[in-house]
Structures are given as C-alpha cells and as structure tokens.
N, C-alpha and C positions, 0 to 999 in steps of 0.2 A: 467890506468883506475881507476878512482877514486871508493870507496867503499861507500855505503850508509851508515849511523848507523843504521838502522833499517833493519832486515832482513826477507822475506817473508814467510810465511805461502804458499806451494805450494801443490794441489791437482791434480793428474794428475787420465783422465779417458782413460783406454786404449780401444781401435778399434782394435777388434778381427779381422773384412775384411780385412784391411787393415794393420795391426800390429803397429798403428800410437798412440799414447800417446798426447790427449790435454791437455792442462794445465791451472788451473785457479793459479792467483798469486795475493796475498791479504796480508796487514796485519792482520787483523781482523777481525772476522764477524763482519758486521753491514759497514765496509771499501772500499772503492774503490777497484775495482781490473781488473787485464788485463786476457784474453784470448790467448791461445797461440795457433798455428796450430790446427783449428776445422778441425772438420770431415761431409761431407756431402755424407750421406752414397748410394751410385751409383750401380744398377746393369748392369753389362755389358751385361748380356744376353737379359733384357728386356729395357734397356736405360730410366728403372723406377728410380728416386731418393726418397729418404726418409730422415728422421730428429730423427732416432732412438740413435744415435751418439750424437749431438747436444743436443737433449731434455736432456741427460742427463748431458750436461753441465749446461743448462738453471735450471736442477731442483736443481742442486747442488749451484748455484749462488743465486736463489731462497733461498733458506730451510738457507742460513747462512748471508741471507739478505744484499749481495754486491749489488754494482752499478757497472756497467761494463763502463770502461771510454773507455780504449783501445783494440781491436780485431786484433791482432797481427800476420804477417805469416813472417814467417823466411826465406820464398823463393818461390818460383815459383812450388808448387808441382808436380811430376809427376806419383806420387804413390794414390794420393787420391785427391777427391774435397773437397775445401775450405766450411765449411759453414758459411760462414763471412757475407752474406746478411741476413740469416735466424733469425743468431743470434744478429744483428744488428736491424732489426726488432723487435724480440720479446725483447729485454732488452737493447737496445740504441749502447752507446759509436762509437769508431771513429775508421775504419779500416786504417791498417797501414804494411807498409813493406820497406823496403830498397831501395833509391833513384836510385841502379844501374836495377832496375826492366824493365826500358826502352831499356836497351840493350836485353833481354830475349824479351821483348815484339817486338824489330825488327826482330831480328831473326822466331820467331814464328809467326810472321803477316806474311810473306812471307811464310813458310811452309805450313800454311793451307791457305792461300790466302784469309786471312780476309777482312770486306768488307772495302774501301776506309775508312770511317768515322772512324774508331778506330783508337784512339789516342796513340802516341807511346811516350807517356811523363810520365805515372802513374798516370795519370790525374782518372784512378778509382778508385784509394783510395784514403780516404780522407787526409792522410800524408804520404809523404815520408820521412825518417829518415836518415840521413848523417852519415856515420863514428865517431862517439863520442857523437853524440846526445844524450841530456840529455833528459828522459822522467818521468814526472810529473805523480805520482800515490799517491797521500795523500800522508802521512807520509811517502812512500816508493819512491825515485828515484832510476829510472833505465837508461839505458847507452847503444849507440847501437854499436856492433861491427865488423867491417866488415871484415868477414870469407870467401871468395869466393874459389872455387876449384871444389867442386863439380855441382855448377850452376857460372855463374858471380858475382849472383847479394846476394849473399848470408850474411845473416848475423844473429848475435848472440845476445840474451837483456838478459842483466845483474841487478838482482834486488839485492842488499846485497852481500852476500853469494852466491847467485844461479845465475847459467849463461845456458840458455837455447841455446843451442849448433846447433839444426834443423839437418841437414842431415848429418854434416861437419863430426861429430866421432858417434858410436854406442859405446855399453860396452865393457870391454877390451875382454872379448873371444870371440865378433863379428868383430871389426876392425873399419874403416873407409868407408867412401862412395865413391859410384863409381865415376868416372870422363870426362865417356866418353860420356856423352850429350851434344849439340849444348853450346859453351862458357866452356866445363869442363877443368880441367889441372892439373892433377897429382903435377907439380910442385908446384902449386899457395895451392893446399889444404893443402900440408905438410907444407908450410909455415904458411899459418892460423891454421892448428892445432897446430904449436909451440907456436903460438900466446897464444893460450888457451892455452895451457902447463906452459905457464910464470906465469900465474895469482898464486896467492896464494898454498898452495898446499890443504887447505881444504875444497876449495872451491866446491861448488855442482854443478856438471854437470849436467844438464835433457836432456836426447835424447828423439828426436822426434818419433824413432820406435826400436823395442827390436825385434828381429829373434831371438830365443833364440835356441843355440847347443847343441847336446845331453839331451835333454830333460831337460834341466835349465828352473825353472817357468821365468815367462815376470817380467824382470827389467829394471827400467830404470832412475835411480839414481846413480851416480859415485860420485867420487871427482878426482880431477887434480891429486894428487898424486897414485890415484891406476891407473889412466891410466897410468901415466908417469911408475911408474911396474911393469904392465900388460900387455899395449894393443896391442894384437898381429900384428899390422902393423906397431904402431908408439910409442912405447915404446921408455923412454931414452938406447941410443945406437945405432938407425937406423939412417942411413944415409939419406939424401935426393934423391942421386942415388940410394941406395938399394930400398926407399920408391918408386920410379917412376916406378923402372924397376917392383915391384912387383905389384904395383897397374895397369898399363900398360896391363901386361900381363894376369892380372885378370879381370880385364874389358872386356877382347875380347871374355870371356867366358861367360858373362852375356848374358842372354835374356832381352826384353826391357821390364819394368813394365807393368804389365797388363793393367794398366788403363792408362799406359802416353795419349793416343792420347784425349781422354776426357779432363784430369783432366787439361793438361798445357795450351789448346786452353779456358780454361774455368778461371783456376786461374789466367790466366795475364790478366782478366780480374774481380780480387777481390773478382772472384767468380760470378758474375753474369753471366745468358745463353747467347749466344747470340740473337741476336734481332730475335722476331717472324718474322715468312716467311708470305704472304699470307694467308696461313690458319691455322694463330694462333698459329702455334708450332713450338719451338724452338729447330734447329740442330747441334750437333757437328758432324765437317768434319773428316772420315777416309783417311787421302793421303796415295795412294797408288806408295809405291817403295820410299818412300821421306826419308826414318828413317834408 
C-alpha cells in the first residue's frame, strides 16, 4: 500500500454512550477533510434520536474551517447509529463505505424482512470504495483496505501515517473484535489483522471504540509496532489456530450489542430511517428469535 507524503492532522471526538471515537482527518485548518464513523446519538428506551454526538463534530469542522469532502464508515455498525445524513446535511461532502456492503445488506434485508424496494447494491451511499481505492482529499491521499472478519464487508482508510482500523483491532490490553455476527470468521480477521501488522511499524492505528480495563482513561491511538508487542489476542507469536480457537470460544460468551437491532437495519442503509409508514413515522423492526 502506497504512502502519501503528506500526513494527516487527526482529531477524534469520543461517544461516551456508545464508547465509539469519530474522527475528523485534515491537513490543515482552512483544508479539506474526511469524517470517520459518526455517531447518531439513539435512545433505546425512548427510540428518541439526537445530534449531541454529531454537533460536536460539525463544531469542530466549523471553528478550524474544513470542507468536509468525504463521510466515511468502515462498516456496517451494530454498536451505534451512523450520523452520516445529519452531517451531510449540515456541512455537504459525499458518504462512503466498502463496495462489499451489498453482501451485509442481503443478509440483513432478509432478517428484518425489509420492504421489497431496498436496494441490495449500496446504491445508498454515494461511493462505494474497492480494495486499494485511492481517495482524493486535497494535498492528502488516502487508500482503502479491505479488513473483513469481524463483518464481511469491512474495511480500513489509510491517510499518511494513520490507518483507521474500524472494529477489526482495539488497543493492545483490549484485543480484537468479535466474529460471530451474520458473515463474521475468526479466520478471515486474523488474517486482516496480519494484513495491518505488515504496514510500517510506526504507523498510527485509530480504533473505532476504546472499553478501557481496569480503570485505564479512553485511548484510542496505537502504532503497528506496539500492537505487534502487546496485543493480547494478536501479538507476534499467535498462531492463527490459537487466534480461532480463542476468539471462537470468546464470542459464545458475548451478549448481543445493545443497540445491534436499531443501528444495522438503519446503517445498511447510510444511515437514513426507514421510509415513513402511514402516519408519518418512521420504524425500526425488532425480529423476534431471528439473532
């Protein structure tokens, strides 16, 4: 994967609900710049949404006077809702995620039994990005890389120096992501986390969410060399059978994200609701026994 000369300026604002890290990536103020996994902040108990999350990306893109080109999601989330229309709205540019999104979006049109007319192509964002896709950001090119394991359709954008990683790895004393959702595979992740392992060794990792153990404050900037280390799943030395058999066995002990059943019937679709019923308001389906 090729390196840009130029390397980004990255601010991340973290989402205390949700423990999720958005990312604004810029050279300069006054510069172009991308968004990376927004937050559209969702209550479960009153199925009220807000832009608390958001607004403070929009103020920070604001106050150092970017243009937002690209709004960028690394995957299909099931931990949190996208605010990709909000903030497409209020400050432009052009949402975007990984051309394997089609395959999430069959799988999940059949599970909540969406209605006929949704499209199973990624026809809702406005670019799909291929495996090496070069992305245009002013003076900064970035590069897309295709991570899957933890979803299919998963992948990582590389600006300079920094490679925004999405769910694939956390920091070394959290580990890696799970595997076990519709398209997940233990095998397929440890091979894309080698993938990232190869790159440079100083290069900056950004995770998409930090759980931080024994009361360690929220970080969520690495490099490839302290993971390769550190990381308690995929440190140099693990096998890929040890990597299976452990990630395997640790998955069957998860509970399902709080928010999956909102947030993925919601973000395979760019993040927009879906289509008002009747009387003007728009539903996400609970299937019961499906998960």
């Amino acid at each position: 994967m090729s390196t840009a000369t130029v390397n980004p300026q990255v601010h991340g604002i973290f989402d205390p609900a949700t423990w999720t890290i958005t990312y604004v990536v810029f050279e300069k103020p006054g510069s172009l710049c991308a968004i990376v996994d927004s937050v559209l902040d969702y209550d479960p108990k009153s199925g009220r949404t807000s832009h608390k999350s958001a607004d403070k990306v929009i103020d920070f893109v604001k106050s150092n006077n970017l243009k937002v080109e690209w709004i960028l999601e690394t995957h299909a989330h099931a931990d949190h809702l996208s605010a990709a229309p909000y903030l497409k709205q209020q400050l432009g540019g052009k949402t975007a995620i990984g051309d394997h999104i089609s395959g999430v979006q069959k799988v999940f049109k059949g599970i909540f039994n969406m209605e006929a007319s949704f499209k199973l192509d990624g026809s809702q964002f406005d670019h799909l990005f291929a495996d090496g896709d070069f992305i245009e950001l002013g003076a900064l090119t970035g590069q897309t890389m295709f991570v899957p394991g933890h979803t299919p359709a998963c992948v990582a954008y590389k600006f300079g120096d920094a490679l925004f990683v999405g769910d694939t790895m956390f920091m070394p004393d959290v580990g890696t992501a799970r595997c076990d959702f519709p398209g997940g595979n233990a095998k397929t992740l440890f091979q894309s986390v080698r993938k990232i392992l190869s790159l440079p060794p100083e290069t900056r990792l950004f995770m998409c969410h930090d759980y931080p153990p024994n009361g360690r404050s929220i970080n969520f900037e690495t490099t490839v060399a302290e993971q390769k280390a550190k990381n308690i799943h995929v440190h140099d030395g693990v096998s890929e059978d040890q990597f299976v058999e452990m990630r395997t066995k640790r998955d069957a002990t998860l509970e399902m994200p709080v928010l999956i059943l909102p947030a993925v019937q919601i973000n395979i679709r760019a993040g927009e609701f879906p289509p008002k019923e009747d009387n003007g308001i728009a539903y996400a389906k609970i299937p019961l026994n499906a998960l």
